[in-house]
Backbone as JSON Lines, residues from 0, in Angstrom:
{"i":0,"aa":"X","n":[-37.34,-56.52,-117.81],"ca":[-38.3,-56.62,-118.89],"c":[-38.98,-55.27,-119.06]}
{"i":1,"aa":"X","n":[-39.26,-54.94,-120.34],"ca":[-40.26,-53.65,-120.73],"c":[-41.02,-54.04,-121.72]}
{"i":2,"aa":"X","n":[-42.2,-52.95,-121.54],"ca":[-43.53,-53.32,-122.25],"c":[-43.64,-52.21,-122.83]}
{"i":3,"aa":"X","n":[-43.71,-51.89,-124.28],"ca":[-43.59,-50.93,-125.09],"c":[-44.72,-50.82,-125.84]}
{"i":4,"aa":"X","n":[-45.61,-49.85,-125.9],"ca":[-47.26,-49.88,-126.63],"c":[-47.18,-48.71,-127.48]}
{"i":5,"aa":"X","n":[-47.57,-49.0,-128.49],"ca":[-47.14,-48.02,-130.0],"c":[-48.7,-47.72,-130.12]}
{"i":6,"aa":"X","n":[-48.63,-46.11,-130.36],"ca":[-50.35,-45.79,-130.99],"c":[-50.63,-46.37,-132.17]}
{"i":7,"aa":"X","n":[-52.3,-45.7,-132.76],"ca":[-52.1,-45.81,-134.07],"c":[-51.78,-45.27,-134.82]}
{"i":8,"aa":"X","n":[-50.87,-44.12,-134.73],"ca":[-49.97,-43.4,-135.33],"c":[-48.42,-42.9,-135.49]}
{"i":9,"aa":"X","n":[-48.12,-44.73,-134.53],"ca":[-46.37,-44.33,-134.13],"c":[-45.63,-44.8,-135.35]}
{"i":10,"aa":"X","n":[-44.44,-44.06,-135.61],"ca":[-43.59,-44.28,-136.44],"c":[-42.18,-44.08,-136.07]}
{"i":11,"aa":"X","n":[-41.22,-44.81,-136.32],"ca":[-39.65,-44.83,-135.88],"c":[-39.07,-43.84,-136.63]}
{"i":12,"aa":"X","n":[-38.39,-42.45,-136.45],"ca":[-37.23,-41.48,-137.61],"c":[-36.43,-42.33,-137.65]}
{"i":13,"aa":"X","n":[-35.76,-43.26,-137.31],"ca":[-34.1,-43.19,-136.99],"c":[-34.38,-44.71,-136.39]}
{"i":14,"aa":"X","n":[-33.25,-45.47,-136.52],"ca":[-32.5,-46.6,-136.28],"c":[-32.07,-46.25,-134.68]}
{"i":15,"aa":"X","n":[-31.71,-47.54,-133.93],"ca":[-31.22,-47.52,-132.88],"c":[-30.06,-48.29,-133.04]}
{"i":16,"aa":"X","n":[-29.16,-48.24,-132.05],"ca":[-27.76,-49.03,-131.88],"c":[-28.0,-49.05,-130.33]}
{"i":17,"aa":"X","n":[-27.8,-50.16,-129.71],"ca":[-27.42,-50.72,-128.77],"c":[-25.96,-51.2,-128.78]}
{"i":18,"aa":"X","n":[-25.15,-50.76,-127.7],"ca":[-23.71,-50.77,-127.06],"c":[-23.58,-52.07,-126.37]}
{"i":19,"aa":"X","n":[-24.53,-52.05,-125.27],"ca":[-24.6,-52.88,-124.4],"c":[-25.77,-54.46,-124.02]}
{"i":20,"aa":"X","n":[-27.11,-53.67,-124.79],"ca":[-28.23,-54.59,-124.82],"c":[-28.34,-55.51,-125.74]}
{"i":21,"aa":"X","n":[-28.34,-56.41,-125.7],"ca":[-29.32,-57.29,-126.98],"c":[-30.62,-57.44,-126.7]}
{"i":22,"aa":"X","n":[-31.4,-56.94,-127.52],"ca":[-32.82,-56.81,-127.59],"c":[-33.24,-58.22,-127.82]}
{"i":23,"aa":"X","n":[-34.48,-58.91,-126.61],"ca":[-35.19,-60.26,-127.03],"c":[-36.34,-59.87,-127.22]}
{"i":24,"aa":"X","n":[-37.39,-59.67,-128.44],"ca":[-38.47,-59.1,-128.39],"c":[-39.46,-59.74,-129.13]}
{"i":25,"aa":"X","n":[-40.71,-59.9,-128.11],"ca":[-42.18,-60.24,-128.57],"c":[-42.97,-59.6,-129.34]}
{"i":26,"aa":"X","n":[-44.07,-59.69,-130.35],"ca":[-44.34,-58.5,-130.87],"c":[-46.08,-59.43,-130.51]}
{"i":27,"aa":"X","n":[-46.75,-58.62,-129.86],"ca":[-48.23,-58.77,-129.77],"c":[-49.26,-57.85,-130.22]}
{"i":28,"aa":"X","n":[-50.02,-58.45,-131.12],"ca":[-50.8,-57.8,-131.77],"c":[-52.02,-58.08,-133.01]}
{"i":29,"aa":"X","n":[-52.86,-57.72,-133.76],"ca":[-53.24,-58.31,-134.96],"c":[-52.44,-59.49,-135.71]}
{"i":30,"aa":"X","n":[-52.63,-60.68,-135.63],"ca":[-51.94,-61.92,-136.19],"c":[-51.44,-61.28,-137.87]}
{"i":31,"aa":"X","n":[-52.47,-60.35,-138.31],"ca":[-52.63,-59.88,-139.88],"c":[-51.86,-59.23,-139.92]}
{"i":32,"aa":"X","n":[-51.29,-57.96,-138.94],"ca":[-50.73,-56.92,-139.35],"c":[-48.96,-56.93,-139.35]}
{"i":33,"aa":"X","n":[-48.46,-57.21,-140.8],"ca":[-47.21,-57.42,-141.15],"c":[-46.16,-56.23,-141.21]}
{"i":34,"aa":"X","n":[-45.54,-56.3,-139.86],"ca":[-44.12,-55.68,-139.4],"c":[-42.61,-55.79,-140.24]}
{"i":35,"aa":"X","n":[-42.33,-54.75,-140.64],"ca":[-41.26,-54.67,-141.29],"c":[-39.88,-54.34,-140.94]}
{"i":36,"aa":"X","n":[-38.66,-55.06,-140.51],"ca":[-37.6,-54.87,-139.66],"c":[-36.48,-54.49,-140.84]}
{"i":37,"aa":"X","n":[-35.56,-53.61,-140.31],"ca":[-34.49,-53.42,-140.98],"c":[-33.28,-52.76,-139.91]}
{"i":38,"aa":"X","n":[-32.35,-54.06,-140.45],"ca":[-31.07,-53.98,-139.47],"c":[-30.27,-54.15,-140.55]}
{"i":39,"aa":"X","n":[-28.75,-53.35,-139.68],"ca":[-27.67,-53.14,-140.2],"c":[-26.41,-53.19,-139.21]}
{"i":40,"aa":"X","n":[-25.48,-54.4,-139.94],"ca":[-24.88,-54.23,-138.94],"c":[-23.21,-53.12,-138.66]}
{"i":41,"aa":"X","n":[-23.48,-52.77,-137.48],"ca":[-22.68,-51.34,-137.02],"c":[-21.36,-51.91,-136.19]}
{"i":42,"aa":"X","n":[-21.25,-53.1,-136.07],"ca":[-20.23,-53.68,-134.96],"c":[-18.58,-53.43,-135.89]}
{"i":43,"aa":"X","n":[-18.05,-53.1,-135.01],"ca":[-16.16,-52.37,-135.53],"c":[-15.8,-54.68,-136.03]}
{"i":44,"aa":"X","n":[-14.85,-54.09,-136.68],"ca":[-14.42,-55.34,-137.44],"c":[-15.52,-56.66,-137.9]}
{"i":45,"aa":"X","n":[-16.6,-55.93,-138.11],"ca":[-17.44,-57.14,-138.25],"c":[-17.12,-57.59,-140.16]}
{"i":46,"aa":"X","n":[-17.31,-58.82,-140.55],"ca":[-17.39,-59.42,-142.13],"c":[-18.87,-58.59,-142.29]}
{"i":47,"aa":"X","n":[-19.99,-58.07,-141.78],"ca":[-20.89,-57.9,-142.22],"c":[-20.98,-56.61,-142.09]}
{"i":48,"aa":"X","n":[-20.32,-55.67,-141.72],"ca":[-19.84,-54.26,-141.42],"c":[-20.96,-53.62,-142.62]}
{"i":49,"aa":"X","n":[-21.95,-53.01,-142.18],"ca":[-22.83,-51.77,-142.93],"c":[-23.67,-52.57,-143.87]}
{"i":50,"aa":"X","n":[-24.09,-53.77,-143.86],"ca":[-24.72,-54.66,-144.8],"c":[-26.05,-54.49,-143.98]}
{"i":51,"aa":"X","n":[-26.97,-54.48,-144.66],"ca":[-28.51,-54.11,-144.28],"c":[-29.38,-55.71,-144.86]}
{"i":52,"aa":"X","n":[-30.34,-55.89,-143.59],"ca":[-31.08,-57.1,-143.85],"c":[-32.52,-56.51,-143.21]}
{"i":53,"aa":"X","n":[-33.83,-56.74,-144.08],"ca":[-35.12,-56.49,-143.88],"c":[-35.94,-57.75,-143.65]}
{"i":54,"aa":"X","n":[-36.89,-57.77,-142.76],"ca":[-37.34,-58.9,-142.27],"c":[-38.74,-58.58,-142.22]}
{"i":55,"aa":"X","n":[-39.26,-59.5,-142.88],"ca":[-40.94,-59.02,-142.2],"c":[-41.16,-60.24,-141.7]}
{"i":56,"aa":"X","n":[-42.66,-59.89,-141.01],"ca":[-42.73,-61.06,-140.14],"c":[-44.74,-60.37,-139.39]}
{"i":57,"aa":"X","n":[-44.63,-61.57,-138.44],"ca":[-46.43,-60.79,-138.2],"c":[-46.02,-60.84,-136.34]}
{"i":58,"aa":"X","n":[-47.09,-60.21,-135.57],"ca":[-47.01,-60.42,-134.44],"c":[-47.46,-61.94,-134.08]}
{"i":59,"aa":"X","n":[-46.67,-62.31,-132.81],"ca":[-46.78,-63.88,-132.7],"c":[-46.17,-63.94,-131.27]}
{"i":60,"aa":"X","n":[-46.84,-64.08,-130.44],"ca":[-46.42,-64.03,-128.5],"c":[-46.05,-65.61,-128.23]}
{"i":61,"aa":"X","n":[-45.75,-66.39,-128.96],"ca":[-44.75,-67.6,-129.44],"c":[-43.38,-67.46,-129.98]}
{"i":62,"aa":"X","n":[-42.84,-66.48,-130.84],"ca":[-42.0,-66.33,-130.93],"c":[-41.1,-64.81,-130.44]}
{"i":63,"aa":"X","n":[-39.94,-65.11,-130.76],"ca":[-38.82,-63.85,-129.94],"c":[-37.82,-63.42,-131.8]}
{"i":64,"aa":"X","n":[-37.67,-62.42,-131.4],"ca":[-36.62,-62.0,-132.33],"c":[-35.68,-60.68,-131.42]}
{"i":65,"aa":"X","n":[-34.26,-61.64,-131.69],"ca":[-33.12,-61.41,-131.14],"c":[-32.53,-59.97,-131.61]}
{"i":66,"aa":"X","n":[-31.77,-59.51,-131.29],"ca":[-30.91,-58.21,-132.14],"c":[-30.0,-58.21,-131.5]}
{"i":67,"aa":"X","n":[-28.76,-58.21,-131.59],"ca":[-27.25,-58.53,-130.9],"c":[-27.17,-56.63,-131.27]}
{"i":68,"aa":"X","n":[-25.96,-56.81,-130.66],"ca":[-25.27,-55.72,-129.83],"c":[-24.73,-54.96,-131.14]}
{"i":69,"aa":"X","n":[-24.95,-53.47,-131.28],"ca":[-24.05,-52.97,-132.61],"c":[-25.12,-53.38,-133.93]}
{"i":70,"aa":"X","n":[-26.4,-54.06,-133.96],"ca":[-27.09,-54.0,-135.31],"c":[-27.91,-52.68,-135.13]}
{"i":71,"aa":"X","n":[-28.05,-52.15,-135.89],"ca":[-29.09,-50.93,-136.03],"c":[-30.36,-51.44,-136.45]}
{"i":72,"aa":"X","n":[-31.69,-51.24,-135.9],"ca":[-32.55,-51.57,-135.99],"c":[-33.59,-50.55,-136.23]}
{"i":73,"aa":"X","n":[-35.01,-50.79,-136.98],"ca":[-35.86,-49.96,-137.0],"c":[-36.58,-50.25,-137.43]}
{"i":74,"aa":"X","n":[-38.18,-50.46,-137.19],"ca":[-39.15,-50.91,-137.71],"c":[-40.49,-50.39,-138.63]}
{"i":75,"aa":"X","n":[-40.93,-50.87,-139.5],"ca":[-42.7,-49.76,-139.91],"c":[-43.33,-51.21,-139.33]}
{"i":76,"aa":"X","n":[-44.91,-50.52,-139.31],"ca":[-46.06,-51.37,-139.1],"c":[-46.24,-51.82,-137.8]}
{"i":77,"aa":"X","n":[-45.68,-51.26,-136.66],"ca":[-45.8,-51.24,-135.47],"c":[-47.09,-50.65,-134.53]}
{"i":78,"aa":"X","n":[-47.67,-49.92,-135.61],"ca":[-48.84,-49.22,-135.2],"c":[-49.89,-50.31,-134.5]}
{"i":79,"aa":"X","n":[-50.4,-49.56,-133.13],"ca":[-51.35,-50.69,-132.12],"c":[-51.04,-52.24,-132.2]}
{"i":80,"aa":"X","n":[-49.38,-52.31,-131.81],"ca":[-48.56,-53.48,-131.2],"c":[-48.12,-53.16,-129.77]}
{"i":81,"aa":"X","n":[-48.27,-54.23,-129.18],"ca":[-47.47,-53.74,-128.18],"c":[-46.1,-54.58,-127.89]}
{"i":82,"aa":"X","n":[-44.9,-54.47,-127.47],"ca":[-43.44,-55.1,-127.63],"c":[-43.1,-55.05,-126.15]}
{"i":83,"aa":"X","n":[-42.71,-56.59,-125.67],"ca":[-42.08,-56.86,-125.06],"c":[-40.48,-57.15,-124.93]}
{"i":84,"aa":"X","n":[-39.74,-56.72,-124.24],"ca":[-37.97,-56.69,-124.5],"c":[-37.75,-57.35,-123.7]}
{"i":85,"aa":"X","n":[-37.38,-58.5,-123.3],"ca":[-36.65,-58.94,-122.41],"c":[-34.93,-58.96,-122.51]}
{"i":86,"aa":"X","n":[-34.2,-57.73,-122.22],"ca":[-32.8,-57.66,-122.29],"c":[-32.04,-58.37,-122.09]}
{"i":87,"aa":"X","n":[-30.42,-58.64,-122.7],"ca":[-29.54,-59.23,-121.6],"c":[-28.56,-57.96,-122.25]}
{"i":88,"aa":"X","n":[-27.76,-57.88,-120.73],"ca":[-27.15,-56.37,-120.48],"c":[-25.08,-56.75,-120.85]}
{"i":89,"aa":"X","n":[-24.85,-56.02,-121.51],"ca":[-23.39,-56.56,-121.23],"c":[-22.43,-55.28,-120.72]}
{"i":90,"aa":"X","n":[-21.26,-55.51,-119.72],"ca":[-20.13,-54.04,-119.86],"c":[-19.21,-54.6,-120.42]}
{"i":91,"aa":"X","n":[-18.06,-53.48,-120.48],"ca":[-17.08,-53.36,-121.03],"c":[-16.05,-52.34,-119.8]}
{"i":92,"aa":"X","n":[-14.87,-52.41,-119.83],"ca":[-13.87,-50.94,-119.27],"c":[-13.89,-50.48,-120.33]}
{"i":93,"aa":"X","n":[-13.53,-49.28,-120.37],"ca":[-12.9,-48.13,-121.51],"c":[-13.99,-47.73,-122.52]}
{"i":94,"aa":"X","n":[-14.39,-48.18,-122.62],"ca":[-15.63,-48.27,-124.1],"c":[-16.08,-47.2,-124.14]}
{"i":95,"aa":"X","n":[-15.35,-46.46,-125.27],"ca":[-16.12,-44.61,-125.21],"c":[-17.51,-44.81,-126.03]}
{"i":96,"aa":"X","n":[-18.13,-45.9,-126.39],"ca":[-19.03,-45.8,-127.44],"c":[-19.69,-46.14,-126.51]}
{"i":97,"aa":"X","n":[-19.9,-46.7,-125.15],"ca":[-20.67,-46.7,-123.96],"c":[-21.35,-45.53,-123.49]}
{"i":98,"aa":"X","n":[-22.7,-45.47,-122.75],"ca":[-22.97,-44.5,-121.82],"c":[-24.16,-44.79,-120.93]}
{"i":99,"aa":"X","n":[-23.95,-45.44,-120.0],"ca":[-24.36,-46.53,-118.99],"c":[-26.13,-45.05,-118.89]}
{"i":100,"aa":"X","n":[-25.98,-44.1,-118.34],"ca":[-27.61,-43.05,-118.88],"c":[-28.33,-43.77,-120.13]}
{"i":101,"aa":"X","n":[-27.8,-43.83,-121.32],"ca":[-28.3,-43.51,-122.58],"c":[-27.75,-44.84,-123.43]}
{"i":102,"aa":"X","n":[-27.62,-46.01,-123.37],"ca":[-27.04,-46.99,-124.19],"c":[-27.82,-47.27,-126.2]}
{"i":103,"aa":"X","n":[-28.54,-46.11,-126.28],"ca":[-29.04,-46.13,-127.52],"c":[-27.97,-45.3,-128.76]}
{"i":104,"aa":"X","n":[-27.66,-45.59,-129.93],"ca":[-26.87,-44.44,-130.17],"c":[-27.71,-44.29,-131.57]}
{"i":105,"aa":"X","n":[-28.67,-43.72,-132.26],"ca":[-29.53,-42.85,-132.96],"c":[-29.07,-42.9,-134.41]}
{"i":106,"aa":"X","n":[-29.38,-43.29,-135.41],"ca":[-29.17,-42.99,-136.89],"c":[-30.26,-42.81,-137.87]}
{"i":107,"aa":"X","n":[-30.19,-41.18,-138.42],"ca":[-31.39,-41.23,-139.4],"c":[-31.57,-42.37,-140.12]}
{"i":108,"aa":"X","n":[-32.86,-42.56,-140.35],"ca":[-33.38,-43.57,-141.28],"c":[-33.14,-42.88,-142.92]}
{"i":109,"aa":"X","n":[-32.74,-42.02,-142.97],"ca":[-32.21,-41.58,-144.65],"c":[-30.84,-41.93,-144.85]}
{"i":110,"aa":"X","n":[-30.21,-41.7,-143.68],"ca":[-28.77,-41.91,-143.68],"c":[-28.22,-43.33,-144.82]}
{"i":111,"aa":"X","n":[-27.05,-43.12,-145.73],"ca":[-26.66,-43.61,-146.56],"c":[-25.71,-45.04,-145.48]}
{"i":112,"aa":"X","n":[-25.95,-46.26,-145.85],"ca":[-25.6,-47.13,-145.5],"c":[-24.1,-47.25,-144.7]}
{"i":113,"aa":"X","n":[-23.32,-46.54,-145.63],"ca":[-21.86,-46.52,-145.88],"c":[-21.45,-45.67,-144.96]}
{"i":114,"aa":"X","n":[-22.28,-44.48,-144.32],"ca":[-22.46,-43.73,-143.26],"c":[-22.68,-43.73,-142.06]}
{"i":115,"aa":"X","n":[-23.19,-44.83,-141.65],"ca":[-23.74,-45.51,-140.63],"c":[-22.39,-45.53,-139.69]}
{"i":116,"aa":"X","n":[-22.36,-45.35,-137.74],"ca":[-21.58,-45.29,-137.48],"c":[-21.0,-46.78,-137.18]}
{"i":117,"aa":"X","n":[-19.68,-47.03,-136.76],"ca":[-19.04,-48.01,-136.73],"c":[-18.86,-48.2,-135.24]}
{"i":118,"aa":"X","n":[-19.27,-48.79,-134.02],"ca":[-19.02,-49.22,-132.57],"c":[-18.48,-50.22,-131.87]}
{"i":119,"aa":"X","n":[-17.96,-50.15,-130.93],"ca":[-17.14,-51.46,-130.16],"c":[-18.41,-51.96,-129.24]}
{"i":120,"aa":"X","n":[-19.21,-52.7,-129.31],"ca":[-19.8,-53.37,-127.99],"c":[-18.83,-53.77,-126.96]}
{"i":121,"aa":"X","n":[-20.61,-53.81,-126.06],"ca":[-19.73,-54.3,-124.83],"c":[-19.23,-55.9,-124.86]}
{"i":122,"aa":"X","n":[-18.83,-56.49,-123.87],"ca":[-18.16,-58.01,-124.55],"c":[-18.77,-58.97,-122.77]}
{"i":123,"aa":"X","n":[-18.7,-58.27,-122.18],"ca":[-19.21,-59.32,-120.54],"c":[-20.23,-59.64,-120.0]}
{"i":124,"aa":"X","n":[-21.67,-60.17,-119.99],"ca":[-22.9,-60.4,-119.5],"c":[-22.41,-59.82,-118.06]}
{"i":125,"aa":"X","n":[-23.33,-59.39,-117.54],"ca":[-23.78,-58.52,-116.11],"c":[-24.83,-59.5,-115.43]}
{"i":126,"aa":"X","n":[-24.77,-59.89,-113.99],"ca":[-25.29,-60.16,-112.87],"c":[-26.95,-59.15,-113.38]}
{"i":127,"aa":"X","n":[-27.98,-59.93,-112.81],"ca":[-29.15,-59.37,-112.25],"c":[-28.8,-58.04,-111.76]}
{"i":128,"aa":"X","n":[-28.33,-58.15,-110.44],"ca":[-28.44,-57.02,-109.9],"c":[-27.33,-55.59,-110.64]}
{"i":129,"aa":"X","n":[-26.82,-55.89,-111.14],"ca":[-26.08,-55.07,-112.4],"c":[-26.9,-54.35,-113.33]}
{"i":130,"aa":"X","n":[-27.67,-55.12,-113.91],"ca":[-28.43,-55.05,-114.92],"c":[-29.73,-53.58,-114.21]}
{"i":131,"aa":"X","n":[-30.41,-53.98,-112.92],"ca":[-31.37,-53.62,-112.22],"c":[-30.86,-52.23,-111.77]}
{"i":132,"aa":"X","n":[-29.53,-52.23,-111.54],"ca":[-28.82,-50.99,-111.4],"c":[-29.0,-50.01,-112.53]}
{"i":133,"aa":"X","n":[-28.3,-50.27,-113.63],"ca":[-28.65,-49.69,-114.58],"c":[-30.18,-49.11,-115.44]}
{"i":134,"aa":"X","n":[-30.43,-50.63,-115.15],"ca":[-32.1,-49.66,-115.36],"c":[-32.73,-48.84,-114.28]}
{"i":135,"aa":"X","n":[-31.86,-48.56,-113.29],"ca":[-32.19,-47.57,-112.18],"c":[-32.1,-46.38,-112.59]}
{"i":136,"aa":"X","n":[-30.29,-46.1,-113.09],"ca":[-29.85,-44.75,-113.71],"c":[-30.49,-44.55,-114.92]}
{"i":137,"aa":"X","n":[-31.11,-45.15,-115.66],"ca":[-31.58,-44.95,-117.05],"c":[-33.32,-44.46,-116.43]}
{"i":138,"aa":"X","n":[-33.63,-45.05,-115.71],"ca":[-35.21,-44.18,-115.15],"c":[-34.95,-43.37,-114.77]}
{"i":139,"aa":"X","n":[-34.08,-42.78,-114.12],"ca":[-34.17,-41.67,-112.97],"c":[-33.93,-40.42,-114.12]}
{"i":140,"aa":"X","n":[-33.04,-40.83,-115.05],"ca":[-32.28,-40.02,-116.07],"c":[-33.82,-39.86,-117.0]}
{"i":141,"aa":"X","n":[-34.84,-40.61,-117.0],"ca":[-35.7,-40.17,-118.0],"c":[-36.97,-39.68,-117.28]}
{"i":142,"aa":"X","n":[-37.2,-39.99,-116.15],"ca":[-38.24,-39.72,-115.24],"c":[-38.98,-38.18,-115.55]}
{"i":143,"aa":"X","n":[-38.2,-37.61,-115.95],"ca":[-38.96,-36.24,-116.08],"c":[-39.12,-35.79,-117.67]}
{"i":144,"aa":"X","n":[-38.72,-36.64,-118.98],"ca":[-38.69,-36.4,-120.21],"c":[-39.69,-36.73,-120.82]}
{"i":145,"aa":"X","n":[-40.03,-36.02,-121.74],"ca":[-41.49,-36.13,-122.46],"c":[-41.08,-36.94,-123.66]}
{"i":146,"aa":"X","n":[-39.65,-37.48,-124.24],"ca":[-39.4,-38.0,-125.1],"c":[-37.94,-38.74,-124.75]}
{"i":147,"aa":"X","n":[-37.53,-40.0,-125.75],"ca":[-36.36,-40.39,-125.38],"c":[-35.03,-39.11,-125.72]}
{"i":148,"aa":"X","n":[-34.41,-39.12,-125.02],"ca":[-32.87,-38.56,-125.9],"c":[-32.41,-39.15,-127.03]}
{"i":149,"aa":"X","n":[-31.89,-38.31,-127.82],"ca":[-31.41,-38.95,-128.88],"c":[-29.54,-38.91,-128.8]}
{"i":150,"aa":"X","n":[-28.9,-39.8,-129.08],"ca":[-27.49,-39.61,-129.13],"c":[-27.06,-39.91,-130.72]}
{"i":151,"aa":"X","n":[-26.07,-39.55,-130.77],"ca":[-25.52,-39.62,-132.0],"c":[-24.31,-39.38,-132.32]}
{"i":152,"aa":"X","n":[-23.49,-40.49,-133.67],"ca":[-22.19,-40.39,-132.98],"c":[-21.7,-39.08,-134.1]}
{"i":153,"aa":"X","n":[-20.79,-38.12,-134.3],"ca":[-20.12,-37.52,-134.7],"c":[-18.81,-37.43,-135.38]}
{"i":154,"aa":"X","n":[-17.91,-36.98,-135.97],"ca":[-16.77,-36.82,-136.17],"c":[-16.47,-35.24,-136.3]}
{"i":155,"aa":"X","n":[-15.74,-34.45,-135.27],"ca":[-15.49,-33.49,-134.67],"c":[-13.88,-33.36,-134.68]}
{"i":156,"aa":"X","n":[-12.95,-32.47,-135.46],"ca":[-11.78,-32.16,-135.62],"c":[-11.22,-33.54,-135.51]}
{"i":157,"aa":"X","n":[-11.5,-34.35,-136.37],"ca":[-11.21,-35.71,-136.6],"c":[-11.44,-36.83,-135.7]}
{"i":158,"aa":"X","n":[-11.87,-36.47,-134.71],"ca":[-12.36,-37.77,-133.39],"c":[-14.08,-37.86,-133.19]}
{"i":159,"aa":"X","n":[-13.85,-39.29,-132.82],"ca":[-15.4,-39.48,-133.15],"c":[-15.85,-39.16,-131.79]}
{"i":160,"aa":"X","n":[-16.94,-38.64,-131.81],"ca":[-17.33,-38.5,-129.95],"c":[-18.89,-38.37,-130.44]}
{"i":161,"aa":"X","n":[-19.75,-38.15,-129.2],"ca":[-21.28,-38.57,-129.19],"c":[-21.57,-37.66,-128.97]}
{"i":162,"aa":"X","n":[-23.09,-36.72,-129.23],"ca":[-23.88,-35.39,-129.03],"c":[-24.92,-36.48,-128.65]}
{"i":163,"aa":"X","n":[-25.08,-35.72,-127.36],"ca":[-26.72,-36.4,-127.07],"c":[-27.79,-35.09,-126.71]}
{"i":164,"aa":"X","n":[-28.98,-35.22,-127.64],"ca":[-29.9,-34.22,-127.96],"c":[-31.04,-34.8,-126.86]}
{"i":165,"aa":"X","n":[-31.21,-33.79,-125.66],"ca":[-32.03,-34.31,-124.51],"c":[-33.54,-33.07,-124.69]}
{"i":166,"aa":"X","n":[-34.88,-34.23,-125.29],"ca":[-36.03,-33.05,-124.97],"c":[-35.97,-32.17,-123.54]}
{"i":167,"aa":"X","n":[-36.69,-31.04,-123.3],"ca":[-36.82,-30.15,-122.21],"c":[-38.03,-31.09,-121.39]}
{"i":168,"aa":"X","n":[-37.17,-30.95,-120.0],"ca":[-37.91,-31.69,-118.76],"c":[-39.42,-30.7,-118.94]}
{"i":169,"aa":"X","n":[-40.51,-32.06,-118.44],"ca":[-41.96,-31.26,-118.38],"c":[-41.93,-30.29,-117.31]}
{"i":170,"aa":"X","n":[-41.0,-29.77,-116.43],"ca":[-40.92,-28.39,-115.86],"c":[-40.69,-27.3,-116.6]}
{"i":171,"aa":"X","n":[-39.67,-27.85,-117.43],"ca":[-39.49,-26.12,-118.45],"c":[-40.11,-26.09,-119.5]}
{"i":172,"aa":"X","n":[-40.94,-26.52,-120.08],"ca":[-42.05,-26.73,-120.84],"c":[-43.22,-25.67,-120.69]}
């Protein structure tokens, strides 16, 4: 589980993609203050392939909203909420769109729909202690960053591969 607390001045650039996570998330906060979701889904052979759905909704520590594996997500009106995630983790073998460090994969929020990248999720639920592992390597990997990494997927002499843009550790700062 993670507990995520937004100032009163946070704002999302960019969409996320999850490989491996499905996001279960609480949103606590002003009953009044109406949150605006927009997902798209990014999953390889999906019927809903690059189709965008916006959701509003208010904070409510009664209800959960789900996000499966491969939707791109991104929110406004998050400002002084705080979000609870309760994950479930999945692997895969082979899965180059994987990266057990960094399972986020990054898309401007200008980016044209049709643009959006296309990913294989993972397909197997993971054991507890699987899961606990991974959020081991994913702390240790951020422990010293003043910001998340950003990844992003590419197309490079015709193959798609990932650039991941890592802020400078608060030592070289």
């Amino acid at each position: 589980m993670a507990v995520i607390t937004h100032s009163n001045e946070f704002h999302y650039n960019h969409y996320g993609i999850h490989i491996a996570q499905v996001d279960r998330l609480t949103f606590f906060g002003d009953e009044s203050q109406k949150i605006t979701g927009y997902f798209v889904d990014c999953r390889k052979d999906s019927p809903t392939l690059h189709k965008q759905v916006t959701l509003e909704f208010y904070p409510d520590p009664t209800k959960m909203l789900f996000i499966d594996r491969g939707i791109a997500h991104t929110f406004d009106g998050l400002e002084n909420v705080l979000t609870r995630d309760e994950p479930i983790w999945f692997l895969s073998t082979g899965n180059e769109d994987y990266n057990m460090a960094n399972d986020v994969v990054n898309v401007d929020r200008s980016k044209n729909l049709d643009d959006f990248p296309i990913v294989q999720v993972n397909k197997y639920p993971i054991p507890k202690e699987a899961y606990e592992f991974t959020l081991k390597v994913q702390q240790y990997n951020m422990k010293e960053l003043q910001e998340f990494p950003n990844r992003f997927q590419i197309v490079l002499d015709g193959k798609k591969r990932y650039v991941t843009l890592t802020p400078k550790r608060r030592s070289e700062v």
